[in-house]
Every structure is written in C-alpha cells, then in structure tokens.
DSSP file (Angstrom, degrees, kcal/mol; ACC not computed):
  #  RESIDUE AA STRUCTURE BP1 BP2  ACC     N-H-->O    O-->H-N    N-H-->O    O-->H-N    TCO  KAPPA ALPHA  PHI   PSI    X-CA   Y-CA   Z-CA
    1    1 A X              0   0    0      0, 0.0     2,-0.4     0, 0.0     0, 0.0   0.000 360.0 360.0 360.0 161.8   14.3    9.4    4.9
    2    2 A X        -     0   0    0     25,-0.0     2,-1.0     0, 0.0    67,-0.2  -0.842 360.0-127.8-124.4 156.3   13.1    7.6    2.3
    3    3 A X    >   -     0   0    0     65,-0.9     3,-1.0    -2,-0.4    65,-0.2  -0.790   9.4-163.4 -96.7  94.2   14.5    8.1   -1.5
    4    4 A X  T 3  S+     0   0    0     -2,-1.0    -1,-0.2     1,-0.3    64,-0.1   0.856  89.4  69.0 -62.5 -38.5   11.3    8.8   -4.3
    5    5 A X  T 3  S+     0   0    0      1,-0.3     2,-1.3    62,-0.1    -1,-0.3   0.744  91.5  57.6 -66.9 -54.7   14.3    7.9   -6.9
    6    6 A X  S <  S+     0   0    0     -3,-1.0    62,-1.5    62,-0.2     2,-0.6  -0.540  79.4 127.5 -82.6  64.7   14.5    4.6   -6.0
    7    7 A X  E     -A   67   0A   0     -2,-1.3    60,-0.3    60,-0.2     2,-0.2  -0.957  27.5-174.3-131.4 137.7   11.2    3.1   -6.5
    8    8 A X  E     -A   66   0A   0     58,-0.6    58,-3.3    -2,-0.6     2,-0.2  -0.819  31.4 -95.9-142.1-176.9    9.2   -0.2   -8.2
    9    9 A X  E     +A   65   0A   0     56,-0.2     2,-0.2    -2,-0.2    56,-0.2  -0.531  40.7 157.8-116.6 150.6    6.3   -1.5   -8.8
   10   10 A X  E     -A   64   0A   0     54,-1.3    54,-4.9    -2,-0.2     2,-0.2  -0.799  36.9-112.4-142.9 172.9    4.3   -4.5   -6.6
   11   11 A X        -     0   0    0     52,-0.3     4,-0.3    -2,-0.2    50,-0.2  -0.399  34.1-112.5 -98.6-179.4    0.5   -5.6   -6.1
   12   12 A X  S    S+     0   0    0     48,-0.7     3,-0.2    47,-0.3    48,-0.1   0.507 108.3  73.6-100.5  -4.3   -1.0   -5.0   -3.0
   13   13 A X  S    S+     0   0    0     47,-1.1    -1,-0.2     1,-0.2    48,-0.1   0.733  99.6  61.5 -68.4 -16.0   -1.4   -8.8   -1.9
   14   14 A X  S    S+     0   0    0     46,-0.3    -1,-0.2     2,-0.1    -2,-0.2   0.795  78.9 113.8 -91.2 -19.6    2.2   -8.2   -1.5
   15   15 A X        -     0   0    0     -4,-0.3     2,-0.4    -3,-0.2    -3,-0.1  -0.206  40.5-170.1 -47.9 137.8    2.5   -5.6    0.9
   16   16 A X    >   -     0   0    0      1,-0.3     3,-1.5     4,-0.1    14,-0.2  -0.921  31.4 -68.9-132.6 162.0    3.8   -5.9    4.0
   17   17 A X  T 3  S+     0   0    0     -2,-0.4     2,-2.7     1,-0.2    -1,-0.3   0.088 114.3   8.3   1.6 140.0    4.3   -3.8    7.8
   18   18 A X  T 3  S+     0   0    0     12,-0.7    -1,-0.2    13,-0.5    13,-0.1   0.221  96.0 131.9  39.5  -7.1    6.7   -0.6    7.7
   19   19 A X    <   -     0   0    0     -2,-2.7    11,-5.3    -3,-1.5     2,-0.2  -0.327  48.7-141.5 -46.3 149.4    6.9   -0.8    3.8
   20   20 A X  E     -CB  29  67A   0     47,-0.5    47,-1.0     9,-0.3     2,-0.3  -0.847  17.9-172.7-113.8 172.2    6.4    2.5    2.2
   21   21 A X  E     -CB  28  66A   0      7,-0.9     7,-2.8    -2,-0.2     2,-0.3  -0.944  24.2-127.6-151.1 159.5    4.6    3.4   -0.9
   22   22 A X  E     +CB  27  65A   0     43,-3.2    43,-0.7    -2,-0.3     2,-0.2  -0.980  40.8 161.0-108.9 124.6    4.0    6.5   -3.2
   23   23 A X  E >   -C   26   0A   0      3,-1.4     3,-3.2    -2,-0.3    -2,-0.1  -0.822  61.6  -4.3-139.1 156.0    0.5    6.8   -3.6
   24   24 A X  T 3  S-     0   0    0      1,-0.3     3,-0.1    -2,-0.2    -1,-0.1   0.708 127.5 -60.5 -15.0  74.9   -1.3   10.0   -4.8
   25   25 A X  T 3  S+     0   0    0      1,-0.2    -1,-0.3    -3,-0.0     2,-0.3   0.506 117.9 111.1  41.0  17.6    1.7   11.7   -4.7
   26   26 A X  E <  S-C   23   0A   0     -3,-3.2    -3,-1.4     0, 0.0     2,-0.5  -0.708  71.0-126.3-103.3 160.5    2.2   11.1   -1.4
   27   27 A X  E     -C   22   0A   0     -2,-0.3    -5,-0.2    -5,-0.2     2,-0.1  -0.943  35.8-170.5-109.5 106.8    4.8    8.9    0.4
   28   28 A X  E     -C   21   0A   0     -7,-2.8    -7,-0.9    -2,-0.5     2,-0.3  -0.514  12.7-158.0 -87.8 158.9    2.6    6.1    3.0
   29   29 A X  E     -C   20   0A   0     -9,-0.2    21,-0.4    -2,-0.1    -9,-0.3  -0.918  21.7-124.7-138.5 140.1    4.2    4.1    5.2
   30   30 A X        -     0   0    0    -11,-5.3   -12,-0.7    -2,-0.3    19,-0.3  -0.660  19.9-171.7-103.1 143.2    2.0    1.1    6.2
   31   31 A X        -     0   0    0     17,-0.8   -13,-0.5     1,-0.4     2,-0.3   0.907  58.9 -65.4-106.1 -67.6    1.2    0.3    9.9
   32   32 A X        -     0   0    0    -15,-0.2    16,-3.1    16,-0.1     2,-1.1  -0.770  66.4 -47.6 -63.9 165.5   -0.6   -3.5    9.4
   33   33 A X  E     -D   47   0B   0     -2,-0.3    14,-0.2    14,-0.2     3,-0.1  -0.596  36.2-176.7 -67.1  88.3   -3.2   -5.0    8.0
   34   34 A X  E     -     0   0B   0     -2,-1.1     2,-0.3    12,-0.6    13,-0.2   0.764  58.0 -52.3 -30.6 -73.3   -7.0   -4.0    8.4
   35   35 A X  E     -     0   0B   0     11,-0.3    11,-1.1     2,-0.0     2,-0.4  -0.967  43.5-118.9-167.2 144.5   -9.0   -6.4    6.8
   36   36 A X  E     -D   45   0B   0     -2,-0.3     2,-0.2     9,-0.2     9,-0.2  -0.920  14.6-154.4 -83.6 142.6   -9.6   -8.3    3.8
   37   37 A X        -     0   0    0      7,-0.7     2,-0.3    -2,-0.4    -2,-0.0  -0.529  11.8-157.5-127.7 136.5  -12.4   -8.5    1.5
   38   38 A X        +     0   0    0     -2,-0.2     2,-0.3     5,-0.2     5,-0.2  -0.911  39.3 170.1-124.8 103.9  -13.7  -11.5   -1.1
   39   39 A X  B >   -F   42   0C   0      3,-2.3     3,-1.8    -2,-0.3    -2,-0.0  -0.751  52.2-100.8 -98.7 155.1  -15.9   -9.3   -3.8
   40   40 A X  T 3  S+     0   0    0     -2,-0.3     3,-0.1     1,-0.2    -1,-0.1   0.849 129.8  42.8 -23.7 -58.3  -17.4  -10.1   -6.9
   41   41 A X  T 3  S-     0   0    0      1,-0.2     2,-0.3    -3,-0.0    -1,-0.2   0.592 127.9 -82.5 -88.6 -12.1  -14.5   -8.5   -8.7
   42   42 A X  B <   -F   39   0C   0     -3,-1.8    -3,-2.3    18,-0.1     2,-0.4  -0.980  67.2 -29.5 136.0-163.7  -11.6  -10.1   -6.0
   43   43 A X        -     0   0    0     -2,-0.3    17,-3.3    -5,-0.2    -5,-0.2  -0.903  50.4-153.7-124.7 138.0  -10.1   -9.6   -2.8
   44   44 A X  E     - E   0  59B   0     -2,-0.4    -7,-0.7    15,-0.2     2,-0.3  -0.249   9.1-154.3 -79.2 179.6   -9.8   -6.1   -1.5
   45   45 A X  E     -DE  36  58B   0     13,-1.0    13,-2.0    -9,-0.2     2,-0.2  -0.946   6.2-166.1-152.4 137.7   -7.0   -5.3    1.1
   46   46 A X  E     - E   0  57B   0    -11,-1.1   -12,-0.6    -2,-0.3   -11,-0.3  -0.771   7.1-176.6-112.1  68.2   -7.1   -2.7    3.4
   47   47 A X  E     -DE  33  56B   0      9,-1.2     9,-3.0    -2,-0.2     2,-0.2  -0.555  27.0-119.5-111.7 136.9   -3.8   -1.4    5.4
   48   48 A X  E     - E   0  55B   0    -16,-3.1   -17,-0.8     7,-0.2     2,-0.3  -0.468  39.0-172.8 -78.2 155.5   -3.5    1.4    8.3
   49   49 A X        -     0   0    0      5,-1.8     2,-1.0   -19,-0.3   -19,-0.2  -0.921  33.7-110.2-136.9 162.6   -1.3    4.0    7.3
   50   50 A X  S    S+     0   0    0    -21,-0.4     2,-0.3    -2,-0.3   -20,-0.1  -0.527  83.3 104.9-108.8  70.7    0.4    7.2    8.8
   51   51 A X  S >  S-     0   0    0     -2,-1.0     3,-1.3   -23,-0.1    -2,-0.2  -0.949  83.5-107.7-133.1 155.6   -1.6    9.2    7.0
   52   52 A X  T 3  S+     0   0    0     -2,-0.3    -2,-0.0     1,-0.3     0, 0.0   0.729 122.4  43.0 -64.9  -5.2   -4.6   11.4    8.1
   53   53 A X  T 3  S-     0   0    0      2,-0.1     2,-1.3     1,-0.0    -1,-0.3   0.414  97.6-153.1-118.3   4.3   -7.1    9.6    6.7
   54   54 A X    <   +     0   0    0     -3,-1.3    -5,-1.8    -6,-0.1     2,-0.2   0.186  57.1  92.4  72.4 -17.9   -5.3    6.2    7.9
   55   55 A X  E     -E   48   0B   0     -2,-1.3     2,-0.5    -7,-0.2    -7,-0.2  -0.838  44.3-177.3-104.0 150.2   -6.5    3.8    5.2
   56   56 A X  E     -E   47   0B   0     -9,-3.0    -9,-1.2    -2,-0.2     2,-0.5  -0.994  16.0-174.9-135.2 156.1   -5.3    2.6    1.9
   57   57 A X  E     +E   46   0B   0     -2,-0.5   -11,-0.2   -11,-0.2     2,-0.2  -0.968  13.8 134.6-130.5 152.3   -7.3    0.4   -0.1
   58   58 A X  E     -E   45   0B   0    -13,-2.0   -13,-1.0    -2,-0.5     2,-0.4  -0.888  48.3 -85.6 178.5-171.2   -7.0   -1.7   -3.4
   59   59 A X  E >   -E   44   0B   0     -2,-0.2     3,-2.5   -15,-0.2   -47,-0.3  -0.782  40.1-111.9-112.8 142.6   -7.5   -4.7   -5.1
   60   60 A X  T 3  S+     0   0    0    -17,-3.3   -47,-1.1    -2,-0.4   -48,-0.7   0.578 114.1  50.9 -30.8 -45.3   -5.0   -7.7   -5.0
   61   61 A X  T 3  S+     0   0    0    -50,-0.2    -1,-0.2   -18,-0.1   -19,-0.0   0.630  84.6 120.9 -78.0 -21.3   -4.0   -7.6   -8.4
   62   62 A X    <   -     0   0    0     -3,-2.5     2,-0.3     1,-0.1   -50,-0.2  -0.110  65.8-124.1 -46.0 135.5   -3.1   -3.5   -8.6
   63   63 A X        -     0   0    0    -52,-0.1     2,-0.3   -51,-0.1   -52,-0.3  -0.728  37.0-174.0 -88.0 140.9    0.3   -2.4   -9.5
   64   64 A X  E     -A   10   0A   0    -54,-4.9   -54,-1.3    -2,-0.3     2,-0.8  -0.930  25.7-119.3-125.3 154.7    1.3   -0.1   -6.3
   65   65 A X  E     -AB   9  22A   0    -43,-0.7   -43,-3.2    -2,-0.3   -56,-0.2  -0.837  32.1-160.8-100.9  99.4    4.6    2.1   -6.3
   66   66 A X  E     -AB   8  21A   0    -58,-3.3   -58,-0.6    -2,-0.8     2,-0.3  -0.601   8.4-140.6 -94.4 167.8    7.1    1.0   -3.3
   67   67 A X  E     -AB   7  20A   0    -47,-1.0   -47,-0.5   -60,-0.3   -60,-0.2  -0.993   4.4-146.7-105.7  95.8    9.9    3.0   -1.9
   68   68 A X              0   0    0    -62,-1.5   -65,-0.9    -2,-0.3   -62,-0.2  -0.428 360.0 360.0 -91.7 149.7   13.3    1.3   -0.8
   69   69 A X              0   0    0    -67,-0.2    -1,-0.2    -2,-0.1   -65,-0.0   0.648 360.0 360.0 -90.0 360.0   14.4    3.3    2.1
C-alpha cells in the first residue's frame, strides 16, 4: 500500500516503470513508456497507467507528485 504522507515533487522526464504518482487526486502507478513528443512548446511524455483511462501525459519540465511506497 502506498503512503499519500510521504510524497515529493519530480518532473516527468524523470519518471520511471512501477513508480507511483498522485495525480488528480488519484494515486497512478506507471506501467512504461508510450511515446514521446518534440512540440513547439517541448517534449511531451506519455506513460501507461493502471488507471481506466490508461494514459498520463505532461510536459518534461512539470512538477508531478510521487509516492514512496
């Protein structure tokens, strides 16, 4: 089980396999890595999740909320 208490902050280039993250209040836990992106604005990232809608997206530089189990 994973502990909300216990949590800090990363970008999303840094994510990696079986990390979790709390992400619209929800707790993810991420499967690998979909696909990457080079946009105008930077490079998206794209990671399966075990969630029902299975994607998380954002852009390298985004602070994301991780979870130490």
């Amino acid at each position: 089980m994973f502990n909300v208490q216990q949590k800090r902050k990363t970008t999303f280039q840094r994510l990696k396999p079986g990390m979790a993250v709390f992400y619209n209040e929800k707790v993810l836990k991420i499967i690998k890595l979909r696909n990457i992106k080079l946009t105008e604005k930077g490079l998206i990232y794209q990671f399966d999740v075990d969630d029902s809608n299975g994607v998380l997206m954002g852009e390298s530089g985004t602070k994301i909320s991780i979870i130490k189990e």
